[in-house]
Residue frames as a rotation matrix with the C-alpha (Angstrom) as fourth column:
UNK 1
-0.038 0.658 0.752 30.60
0.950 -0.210 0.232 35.45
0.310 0.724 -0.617 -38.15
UNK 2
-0.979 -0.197 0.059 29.79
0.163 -0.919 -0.360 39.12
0.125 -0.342 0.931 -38.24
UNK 3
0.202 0.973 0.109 26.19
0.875 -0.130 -0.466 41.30
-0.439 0.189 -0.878 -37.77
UNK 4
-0.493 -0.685 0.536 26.17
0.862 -0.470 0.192 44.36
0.120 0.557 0.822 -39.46
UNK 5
-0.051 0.637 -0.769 25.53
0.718 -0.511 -0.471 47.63
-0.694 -0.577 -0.432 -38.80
UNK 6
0.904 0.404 0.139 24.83
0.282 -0.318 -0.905 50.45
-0.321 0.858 -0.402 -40.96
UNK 7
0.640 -0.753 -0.154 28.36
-0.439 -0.194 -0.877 51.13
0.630 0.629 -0.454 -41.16
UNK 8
-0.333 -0.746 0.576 30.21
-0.889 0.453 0.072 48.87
-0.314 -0.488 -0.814 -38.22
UNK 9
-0.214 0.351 -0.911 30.40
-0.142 0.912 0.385 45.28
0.966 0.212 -0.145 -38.32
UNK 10
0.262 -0.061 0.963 30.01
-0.965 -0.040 0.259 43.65
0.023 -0.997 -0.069 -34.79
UNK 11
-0.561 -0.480 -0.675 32.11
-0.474 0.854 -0.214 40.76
0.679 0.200 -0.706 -34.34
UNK 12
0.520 0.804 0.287 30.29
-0.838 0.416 0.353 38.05
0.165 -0.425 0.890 -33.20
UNK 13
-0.786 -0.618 -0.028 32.41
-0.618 0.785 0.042 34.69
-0.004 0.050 -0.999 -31.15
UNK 14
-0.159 0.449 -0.879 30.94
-0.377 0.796 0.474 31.89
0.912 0.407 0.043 -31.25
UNK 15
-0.523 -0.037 -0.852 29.35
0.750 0.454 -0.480 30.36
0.405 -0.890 -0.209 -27.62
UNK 16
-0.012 0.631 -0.776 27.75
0.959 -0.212 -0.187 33.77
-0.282 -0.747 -0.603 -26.53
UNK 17
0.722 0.165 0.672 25.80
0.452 -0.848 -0.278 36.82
0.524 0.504 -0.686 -27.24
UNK 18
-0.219 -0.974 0.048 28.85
0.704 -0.193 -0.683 39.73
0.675 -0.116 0.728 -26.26
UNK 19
-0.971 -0.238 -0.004 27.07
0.161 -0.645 -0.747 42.29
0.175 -0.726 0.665 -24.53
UNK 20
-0.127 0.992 -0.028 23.33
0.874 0.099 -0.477 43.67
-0.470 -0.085 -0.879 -23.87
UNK 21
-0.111 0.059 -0.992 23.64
-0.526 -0.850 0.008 45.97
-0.843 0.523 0.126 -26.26
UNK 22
-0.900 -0.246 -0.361 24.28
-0.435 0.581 0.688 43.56
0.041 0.776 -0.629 -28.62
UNK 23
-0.959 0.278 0.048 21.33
0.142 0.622 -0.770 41.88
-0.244 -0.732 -0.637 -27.76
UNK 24
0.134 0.944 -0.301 18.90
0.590 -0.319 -0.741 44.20
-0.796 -0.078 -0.600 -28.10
UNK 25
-0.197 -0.253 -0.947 19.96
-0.864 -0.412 0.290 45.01
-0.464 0.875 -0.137 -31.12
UNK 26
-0.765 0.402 -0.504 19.13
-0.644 -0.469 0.605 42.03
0.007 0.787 0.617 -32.32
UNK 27
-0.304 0.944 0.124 16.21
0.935 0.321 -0.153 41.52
-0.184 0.069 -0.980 -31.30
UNK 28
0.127 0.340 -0.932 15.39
-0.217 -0.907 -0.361 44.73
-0.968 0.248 -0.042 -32.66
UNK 29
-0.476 0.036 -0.879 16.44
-0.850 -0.275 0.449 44.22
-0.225 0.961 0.161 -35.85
UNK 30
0.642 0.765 -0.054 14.31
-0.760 0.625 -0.178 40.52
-0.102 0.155 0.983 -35.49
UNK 31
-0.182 -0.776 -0.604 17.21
-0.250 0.631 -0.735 38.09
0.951 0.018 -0.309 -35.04
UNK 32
0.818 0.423 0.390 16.60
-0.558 0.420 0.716 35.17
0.140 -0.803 0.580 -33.10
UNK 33
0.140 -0.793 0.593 18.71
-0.982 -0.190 -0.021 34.26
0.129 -0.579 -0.805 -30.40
UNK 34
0.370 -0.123 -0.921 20.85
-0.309 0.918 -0.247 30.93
0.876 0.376 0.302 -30.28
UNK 35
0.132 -0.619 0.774 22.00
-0.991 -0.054 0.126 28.71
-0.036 -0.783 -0.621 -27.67
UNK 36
0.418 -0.396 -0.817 23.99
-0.214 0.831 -0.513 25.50
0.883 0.390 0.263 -28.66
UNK 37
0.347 -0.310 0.885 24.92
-0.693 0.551 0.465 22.68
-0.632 -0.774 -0.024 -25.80
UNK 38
0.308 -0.047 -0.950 27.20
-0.788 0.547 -0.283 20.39
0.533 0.836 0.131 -26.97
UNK 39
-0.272 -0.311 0.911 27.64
-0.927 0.339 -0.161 17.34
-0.259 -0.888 -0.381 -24.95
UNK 40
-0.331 0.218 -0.918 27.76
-0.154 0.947 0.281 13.00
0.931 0.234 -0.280 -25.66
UNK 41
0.669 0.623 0.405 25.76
-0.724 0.421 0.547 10.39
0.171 -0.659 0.733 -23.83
UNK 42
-0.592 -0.778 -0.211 27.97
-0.757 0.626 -0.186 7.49
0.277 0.049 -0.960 -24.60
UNK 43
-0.627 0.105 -0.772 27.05
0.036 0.994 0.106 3.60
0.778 0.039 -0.627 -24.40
UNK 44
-0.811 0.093 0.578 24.58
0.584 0.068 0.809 2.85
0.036 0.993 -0.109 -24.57
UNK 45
0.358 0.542 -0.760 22.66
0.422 -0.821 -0.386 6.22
-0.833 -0.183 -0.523 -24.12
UNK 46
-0.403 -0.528 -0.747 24.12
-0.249 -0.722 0.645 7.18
-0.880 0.447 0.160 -27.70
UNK 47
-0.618 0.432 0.656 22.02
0.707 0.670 0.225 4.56
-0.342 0.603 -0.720 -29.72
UNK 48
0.199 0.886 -0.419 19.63
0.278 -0.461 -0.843 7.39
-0.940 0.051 -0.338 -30.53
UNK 49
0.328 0.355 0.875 18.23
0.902 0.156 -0.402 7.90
-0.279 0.922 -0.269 -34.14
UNK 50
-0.755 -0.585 -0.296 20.06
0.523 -0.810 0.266 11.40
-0.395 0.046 0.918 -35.65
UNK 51
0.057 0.838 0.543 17.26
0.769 -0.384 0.511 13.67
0.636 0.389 -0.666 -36.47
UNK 52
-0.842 -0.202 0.501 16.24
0.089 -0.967 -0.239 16.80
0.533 -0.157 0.832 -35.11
UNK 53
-0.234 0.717 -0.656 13.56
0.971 0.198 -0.131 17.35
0.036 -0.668 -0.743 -31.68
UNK 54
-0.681 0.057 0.730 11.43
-0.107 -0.994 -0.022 20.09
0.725 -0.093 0.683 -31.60
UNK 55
-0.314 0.523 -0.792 9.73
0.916 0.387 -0.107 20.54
0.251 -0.759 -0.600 -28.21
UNK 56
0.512 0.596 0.619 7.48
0.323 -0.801 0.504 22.94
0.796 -0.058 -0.602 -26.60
UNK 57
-0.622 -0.782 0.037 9.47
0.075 -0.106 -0.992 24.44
0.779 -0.614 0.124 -23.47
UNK 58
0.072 0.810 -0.582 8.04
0.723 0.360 0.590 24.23
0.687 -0.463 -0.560 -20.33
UNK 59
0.787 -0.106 0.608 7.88
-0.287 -0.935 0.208 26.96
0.547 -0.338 -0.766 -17.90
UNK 60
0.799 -0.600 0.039 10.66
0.036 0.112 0.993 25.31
-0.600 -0.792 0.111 -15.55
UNK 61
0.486 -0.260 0.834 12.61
0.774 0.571 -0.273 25.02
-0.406 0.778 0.479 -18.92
UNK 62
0.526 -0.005 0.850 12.19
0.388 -0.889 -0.245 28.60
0.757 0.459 -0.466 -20.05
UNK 63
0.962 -0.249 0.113 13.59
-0.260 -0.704 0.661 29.54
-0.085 -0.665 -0.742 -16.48
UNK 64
0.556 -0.811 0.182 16.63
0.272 0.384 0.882 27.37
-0.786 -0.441 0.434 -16.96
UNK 65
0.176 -0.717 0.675 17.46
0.871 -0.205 -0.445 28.62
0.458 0.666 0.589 -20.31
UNK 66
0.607 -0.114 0.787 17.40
0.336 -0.860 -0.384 32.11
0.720 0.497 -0.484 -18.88
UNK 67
0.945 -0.324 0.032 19.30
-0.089 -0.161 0.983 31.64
-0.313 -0.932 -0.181 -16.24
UNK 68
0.363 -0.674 0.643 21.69
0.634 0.685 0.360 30.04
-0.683 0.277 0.676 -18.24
UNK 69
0.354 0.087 0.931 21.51
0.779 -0.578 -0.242 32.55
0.518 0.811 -0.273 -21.16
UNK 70
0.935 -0.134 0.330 21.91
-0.228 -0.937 0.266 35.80
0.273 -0.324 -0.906 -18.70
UNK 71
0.605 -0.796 -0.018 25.24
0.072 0.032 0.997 34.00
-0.793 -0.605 0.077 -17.36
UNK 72
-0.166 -0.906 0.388 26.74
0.872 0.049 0.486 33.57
-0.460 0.420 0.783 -20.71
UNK 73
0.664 0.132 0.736 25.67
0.472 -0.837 -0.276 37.38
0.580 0.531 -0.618 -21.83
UNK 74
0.918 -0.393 0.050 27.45
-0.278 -0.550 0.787 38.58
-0.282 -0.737 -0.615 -18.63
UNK 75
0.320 -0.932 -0.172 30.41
-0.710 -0.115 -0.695 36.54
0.628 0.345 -0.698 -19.79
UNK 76
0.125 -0.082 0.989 30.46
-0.852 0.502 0.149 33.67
-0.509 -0.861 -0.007 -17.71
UNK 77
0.377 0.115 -0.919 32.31
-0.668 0.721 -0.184 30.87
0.641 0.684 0.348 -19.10
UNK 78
-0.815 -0.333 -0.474 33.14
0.147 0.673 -0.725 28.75
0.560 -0.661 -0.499 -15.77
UNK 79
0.251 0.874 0.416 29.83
-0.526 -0.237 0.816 27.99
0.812 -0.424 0.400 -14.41
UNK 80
-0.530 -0.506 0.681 29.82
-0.821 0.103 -0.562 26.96
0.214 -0.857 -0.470 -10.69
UNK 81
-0.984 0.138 0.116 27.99
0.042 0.802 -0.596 24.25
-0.175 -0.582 -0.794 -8.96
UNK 82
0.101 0.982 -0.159 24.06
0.036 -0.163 -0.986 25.74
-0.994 0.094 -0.052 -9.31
UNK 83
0.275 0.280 -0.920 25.20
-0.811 -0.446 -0.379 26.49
-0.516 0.850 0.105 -12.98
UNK 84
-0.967 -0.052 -0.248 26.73
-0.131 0.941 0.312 22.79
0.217 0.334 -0.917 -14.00
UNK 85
-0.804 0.466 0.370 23.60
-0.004 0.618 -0.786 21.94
-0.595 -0.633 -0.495 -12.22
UNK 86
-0.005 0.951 -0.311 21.10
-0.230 -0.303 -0.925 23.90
-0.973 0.066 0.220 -14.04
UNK 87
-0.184 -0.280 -0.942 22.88
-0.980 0.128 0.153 22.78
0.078 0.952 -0.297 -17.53
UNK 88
-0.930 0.072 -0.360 22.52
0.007 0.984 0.180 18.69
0.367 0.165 -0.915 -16.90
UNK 89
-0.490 0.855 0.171 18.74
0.311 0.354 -0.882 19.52
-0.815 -0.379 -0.439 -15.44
UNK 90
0.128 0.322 -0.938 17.89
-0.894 -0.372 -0.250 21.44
-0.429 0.871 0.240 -18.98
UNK 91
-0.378 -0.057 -0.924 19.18
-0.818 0.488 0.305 18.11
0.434 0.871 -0.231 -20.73
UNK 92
-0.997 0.072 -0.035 18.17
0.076 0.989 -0.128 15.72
0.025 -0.130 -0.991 -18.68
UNK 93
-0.170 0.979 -0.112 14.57
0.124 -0.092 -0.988 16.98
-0.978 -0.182 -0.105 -18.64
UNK 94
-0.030 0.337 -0.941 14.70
-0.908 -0.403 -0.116 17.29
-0.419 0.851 0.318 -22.69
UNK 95
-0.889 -0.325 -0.324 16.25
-0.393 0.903 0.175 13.51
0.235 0.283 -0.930 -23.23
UNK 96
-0.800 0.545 0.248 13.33
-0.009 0.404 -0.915 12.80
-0.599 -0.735 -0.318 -21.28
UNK 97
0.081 0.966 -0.244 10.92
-0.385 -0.195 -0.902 14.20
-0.919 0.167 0.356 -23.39
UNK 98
-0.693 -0.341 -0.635 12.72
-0.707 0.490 0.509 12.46
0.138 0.802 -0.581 -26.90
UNK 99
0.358 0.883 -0.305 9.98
-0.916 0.395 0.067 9.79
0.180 0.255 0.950 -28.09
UNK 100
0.303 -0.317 0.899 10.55
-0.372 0.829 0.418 6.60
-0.877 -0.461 0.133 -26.89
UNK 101
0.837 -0.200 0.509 10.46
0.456 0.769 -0.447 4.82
-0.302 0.606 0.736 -30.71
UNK 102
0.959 -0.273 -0.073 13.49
-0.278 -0.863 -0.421 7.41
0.052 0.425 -0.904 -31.19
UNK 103
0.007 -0.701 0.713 15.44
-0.884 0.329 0.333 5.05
-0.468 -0.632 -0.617 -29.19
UNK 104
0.299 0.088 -0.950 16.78
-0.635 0.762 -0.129 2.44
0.712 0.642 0.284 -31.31
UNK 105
0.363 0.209 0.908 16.74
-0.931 0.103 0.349 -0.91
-0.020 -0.972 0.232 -29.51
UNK 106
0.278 -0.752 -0.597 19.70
-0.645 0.315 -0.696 -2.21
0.712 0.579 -0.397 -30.40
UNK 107
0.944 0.108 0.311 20.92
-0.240 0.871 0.429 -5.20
-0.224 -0.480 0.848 -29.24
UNK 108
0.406 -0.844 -0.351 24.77
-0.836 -0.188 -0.515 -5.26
0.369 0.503 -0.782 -29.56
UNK 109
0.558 0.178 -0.811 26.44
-0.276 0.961 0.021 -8.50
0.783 0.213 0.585 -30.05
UNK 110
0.981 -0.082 -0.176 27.91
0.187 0.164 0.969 -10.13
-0.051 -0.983 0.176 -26.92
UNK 111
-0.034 -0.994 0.106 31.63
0.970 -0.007 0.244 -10.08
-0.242 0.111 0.964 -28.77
UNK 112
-0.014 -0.243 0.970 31.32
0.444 -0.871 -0.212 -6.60
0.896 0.427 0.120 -29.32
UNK 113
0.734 0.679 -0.004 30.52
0.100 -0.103 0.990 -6.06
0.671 -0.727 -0.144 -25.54
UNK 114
0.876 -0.445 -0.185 32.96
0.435 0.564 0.702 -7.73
-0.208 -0.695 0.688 -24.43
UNK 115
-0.146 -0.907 0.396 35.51
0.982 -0.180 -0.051 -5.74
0.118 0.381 0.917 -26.41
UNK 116
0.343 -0.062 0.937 34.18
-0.140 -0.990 -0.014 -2.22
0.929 -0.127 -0.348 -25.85
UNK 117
1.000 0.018 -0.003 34.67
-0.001 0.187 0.982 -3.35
0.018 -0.982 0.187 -21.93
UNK 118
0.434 -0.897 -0.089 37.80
0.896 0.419 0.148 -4.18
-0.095 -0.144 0.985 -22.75
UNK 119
0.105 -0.650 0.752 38.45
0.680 -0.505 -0.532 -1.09
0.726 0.567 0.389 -23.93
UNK 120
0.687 0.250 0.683 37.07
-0.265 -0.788 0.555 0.92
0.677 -0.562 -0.475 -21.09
UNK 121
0.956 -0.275 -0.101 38.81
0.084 -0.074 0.994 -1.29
-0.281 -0.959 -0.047 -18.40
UNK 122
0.062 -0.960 0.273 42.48
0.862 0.189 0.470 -0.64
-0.502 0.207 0.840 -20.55
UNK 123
0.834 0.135 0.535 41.86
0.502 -0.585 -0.636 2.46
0.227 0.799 -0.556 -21.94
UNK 124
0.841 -0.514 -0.171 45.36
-0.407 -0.808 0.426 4.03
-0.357 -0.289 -0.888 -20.45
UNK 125
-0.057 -0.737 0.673 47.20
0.269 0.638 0.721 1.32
-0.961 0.222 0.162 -22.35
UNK 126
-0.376 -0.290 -0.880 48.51
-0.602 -0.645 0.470 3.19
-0.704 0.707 0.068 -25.58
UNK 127
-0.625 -0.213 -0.751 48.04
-0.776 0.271 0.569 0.16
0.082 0.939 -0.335 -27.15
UNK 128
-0.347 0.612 0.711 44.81
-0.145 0.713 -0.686 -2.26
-0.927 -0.341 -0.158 -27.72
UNK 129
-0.838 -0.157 -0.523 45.00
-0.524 -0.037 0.851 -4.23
-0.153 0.987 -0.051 -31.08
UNK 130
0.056 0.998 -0.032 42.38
-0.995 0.053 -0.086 -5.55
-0.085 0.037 0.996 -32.75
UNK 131
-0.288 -0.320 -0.902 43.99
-0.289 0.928 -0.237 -9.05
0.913 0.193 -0.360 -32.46
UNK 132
-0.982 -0.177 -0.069 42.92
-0.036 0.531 -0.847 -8.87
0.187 -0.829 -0.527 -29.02
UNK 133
-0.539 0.773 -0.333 39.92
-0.708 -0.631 -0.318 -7.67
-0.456 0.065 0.888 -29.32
UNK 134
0.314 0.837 -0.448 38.89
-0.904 0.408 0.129 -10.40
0.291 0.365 0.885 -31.62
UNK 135
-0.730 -0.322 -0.603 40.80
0.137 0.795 -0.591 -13.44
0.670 -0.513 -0.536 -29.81
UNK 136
-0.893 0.439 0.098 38.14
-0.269 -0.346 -0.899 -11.88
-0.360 -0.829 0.428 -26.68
UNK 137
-0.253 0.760 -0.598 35.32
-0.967 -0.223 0.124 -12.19
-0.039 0.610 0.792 -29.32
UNK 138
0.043 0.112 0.993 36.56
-0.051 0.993 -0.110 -15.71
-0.998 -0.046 0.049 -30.47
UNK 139
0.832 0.121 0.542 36.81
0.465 0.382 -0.798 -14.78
-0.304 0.916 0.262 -34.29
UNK 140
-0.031 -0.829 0.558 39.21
0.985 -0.120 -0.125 -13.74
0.171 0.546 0.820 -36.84
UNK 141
-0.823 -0.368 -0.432 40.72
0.212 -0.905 0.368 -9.91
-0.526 0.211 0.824 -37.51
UNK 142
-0.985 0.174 0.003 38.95
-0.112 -0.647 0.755 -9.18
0.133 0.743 0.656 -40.24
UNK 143
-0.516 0.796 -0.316 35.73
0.471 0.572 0.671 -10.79
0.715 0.198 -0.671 -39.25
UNK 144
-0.393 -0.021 -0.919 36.09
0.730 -0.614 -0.299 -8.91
-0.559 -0.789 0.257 -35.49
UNK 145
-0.896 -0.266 -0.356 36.40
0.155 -0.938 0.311 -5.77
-0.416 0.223 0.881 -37.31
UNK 146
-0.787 0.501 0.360 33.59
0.283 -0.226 0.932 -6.31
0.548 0.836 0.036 -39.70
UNK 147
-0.148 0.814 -0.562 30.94
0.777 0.447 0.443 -6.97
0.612 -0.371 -0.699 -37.17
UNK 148
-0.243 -0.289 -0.926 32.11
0.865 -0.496 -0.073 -4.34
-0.439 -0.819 0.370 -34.89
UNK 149
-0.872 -0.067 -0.485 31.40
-0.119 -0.932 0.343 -1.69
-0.475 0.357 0.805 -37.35
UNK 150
-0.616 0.786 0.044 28.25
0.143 0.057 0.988 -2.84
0.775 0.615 -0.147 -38.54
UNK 151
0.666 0.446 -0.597 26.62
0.745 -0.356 0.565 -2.78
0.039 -0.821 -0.570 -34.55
UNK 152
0.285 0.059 -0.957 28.24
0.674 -0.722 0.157 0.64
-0.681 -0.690 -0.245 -34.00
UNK 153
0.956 0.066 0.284 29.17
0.258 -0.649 -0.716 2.43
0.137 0.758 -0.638 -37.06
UNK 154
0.595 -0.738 0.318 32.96
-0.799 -0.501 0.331 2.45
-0.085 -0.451 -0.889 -35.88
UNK 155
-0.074 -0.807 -0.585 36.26
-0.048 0.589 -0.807 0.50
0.996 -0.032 -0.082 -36.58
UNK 156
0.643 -0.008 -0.766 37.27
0.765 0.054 0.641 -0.72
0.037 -0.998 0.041 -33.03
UNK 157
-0.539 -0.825 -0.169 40.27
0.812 -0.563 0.154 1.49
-0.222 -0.054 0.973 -33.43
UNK 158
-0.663 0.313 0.680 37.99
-0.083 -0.933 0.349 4.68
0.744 0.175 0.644 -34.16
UNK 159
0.482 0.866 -0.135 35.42
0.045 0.129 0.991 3.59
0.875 -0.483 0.023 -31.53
UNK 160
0.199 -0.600 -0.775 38.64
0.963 0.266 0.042 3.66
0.181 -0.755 0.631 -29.12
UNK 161
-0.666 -0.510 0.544 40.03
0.571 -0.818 -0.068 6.79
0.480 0.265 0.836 -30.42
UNK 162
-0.105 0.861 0.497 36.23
-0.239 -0.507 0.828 8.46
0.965 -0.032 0.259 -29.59
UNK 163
0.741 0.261 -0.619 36.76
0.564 0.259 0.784 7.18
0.364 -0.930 0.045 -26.01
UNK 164
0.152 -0.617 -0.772 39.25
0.988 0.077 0.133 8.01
-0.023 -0.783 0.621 -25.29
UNK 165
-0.877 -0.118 0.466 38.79
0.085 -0.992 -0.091 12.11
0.473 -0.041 0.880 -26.32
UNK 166
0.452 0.809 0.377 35.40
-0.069 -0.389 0.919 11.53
0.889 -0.441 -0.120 -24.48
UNK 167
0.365 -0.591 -0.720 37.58
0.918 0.356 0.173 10.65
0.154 -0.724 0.672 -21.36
UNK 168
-0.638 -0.731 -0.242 39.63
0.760 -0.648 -0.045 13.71
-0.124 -0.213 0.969 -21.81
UNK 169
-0.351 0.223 0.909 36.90
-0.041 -0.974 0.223 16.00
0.936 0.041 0.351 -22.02
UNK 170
0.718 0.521 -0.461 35.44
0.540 0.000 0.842 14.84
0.439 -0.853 -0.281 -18.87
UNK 171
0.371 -0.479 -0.796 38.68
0.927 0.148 0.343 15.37
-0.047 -0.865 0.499 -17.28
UNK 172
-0.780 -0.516 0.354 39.29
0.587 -0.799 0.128 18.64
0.217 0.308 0.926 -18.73
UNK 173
0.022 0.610 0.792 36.08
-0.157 -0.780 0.606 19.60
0.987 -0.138 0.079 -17.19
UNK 174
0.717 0.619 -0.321 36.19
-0.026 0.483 0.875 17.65
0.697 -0.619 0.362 -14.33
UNK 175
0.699 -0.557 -0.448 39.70
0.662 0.267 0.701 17.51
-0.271 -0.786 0.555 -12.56
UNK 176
0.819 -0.287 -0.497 43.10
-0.054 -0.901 0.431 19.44
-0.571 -0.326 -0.753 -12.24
UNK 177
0.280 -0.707 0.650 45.19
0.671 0.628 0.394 16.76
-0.687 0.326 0.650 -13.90
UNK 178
-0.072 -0.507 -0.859 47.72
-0.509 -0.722 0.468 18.75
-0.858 0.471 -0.206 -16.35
UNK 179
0.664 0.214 -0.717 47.49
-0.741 0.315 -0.593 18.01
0.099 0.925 0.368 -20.28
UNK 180
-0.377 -0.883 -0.278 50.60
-0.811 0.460 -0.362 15.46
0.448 0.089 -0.890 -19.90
UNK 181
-0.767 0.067 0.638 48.59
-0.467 0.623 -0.627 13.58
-0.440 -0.779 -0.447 -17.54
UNK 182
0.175 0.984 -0.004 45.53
-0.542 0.093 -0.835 13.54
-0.822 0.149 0.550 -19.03
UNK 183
-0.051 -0.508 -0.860 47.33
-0.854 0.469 -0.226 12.29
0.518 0.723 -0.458 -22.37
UNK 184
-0.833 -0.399 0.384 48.72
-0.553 0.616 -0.560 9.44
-0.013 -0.679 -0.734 -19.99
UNK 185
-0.782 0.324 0.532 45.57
-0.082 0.793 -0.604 8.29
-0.618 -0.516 -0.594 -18.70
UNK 186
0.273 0.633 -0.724 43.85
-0.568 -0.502 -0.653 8.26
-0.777 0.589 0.223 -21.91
UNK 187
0.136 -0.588 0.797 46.55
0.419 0.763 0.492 6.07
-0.898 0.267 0.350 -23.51
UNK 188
0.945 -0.288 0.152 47.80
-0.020 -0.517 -0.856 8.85
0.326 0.806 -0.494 -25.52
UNK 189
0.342 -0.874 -0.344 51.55
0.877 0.429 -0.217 7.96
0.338 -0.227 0.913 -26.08
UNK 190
-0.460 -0.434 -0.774 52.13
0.877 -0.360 -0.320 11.79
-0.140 -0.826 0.546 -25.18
UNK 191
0.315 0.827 -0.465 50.33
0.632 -0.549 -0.547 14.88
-0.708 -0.122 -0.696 -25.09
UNK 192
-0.803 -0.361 -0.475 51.61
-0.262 -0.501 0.825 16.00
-0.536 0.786 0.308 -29.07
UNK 193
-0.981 0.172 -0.089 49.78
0.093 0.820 0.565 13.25
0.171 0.546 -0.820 -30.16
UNK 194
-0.286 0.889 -0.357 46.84
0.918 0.148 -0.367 13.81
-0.274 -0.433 -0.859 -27.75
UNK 195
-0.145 0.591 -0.794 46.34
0.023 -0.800 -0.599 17.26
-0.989 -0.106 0.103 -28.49
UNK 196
-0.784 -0.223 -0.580 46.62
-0.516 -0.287 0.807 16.58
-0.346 0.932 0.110 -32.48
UNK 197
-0.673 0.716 -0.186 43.92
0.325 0.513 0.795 13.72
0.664 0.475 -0.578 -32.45
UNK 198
-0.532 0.683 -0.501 41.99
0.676 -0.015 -0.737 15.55
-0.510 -0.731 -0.453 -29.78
UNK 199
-0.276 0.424 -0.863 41.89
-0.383 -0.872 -0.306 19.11
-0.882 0.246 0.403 -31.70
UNK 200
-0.963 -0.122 -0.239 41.49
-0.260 0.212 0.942 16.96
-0.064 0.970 -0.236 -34.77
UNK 201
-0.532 0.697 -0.480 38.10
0.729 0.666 0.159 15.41
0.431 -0.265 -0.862 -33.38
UNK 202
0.084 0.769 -0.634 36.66
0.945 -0.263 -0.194 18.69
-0.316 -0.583 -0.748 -31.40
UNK 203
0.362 0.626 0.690 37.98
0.883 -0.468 -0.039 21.18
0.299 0.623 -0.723 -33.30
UNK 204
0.754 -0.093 0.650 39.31
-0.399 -0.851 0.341 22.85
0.522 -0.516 -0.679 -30.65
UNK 205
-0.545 -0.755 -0.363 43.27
-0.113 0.496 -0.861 22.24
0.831 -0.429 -0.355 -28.57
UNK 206
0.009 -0.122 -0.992 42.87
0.658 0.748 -0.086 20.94
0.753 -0.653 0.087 -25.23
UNK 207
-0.925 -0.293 -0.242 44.01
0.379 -0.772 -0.511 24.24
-0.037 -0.564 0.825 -23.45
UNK 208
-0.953 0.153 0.262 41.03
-0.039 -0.918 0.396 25.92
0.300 0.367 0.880 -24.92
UNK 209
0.187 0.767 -0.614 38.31
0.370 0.524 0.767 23.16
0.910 -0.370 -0.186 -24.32
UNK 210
0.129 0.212 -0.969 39.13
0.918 0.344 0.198 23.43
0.375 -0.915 -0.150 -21.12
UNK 211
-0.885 -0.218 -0.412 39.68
0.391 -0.829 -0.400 27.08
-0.254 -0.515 0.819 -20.19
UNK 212
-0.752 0.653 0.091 36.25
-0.485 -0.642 0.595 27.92
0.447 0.403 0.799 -22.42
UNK 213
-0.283 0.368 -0.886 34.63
-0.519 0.718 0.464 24.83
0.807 0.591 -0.013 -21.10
UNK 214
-0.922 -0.009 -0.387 35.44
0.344 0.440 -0.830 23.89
0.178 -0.898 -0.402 -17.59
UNK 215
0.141 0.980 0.140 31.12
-0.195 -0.111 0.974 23.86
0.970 -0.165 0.176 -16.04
UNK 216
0.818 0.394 -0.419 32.43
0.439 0.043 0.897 23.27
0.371 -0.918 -0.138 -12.40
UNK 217
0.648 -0.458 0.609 34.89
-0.738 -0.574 0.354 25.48
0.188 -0.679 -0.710 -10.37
């Protein structure tokens, strides 16, 4: 997107305000500043109800956003130890404050269980069909499948896929492993494939997630 001025635009990227000039411009001109965390919970800390939380900020709150805020005005987009830190104490003190009935208290059948497990402890195998999946279960293909998508809102085979690019973002924040590898242990057959159903799913390649993205040194 752009702001405008009376006769420049100012490009605006996306992830942080560009300068303190910018800034105070607008808030001068009454434009209210954004700041967007994106980040999954996963099983079963994802079960929450989609909806929007407004919350009052607390003063310990207000200091972490601005701590957080002044690093990405400066341009900081590798935050270090104190700054991963102060990002997972902002969410974990908001999750906290999410209403309890918000949390749906789902009860997922045991044969689905037993097959998401499966998936976690094999996710680097390229291949996990639903034939095994429901033989693990005890029922048919099509029956496997049905159930599975009615307790999670996912095919198994799309509920896999979604692991396995949450996997690779960890590791693309989290370790050194090269994109080939990471492909690998993901059970992406190679890292064309992985970066087409990753950038297809976040939007963004692999290279970039991680070079805009990486929260620990």
């Amino acid at each position: 997107g752009s702001a405008m001025d009376q006769s420049q635009p100012y490009s605006l990227k996306g992830g942080r305000v560009e300068s303190r000039e910018m800034e105070e411009k607008m808030i001068g001109d009454g434009t209210v500043l954004h700041m967007f965390i994106h980040f999954t919970l996963g099983y079963p800390f994802d079960t929450i109800s989609p909806e929007i939380f407004l919350f009052e900020a607390t003063k310990d709150q207000k200091q972490l956003i601005h701590s957080i805020t002044e690093q990405l005005i400066h341009g900081r987009v590798k935050f270090n130890q104190p700054g991963s830190l102060e990002l997972y104490s902002l969410l974990f003190s908001l999750l906290h404050q999410i209403p309890v009935d918000a949390w749906r208290n789902r009860i997922l059948d045991s044969r689905v269980i037993r097959g998401i497990l499966h998936m976690e402890e094999n996710i680097k195998e390229i291949e996990i069909a639903n034939r095994t999946l429901a033989e693990i279960g005890g029922m048919s293909v099509n029956a496997y499948a049905r159930i599975f998508k009615e307790q999670t809102g996912y095919s198994p085979r799309k509920y896999l896929q979604k692991m396995r690019v949450e996997k690779a973002c960890n590791l693309l924040h989290h370790s050194d492993l090269s994109i080939d590898q990471i492909a690998s242990t993901c059970g992406f057959s190679d890292r064309y494939y992985f970066t087409r159903i990753f950038t297809r799913t976040m939007n963004i390649s692999p290279g970039v997630y991680r070079k805009n993205g990486v929260l620990i040194n």
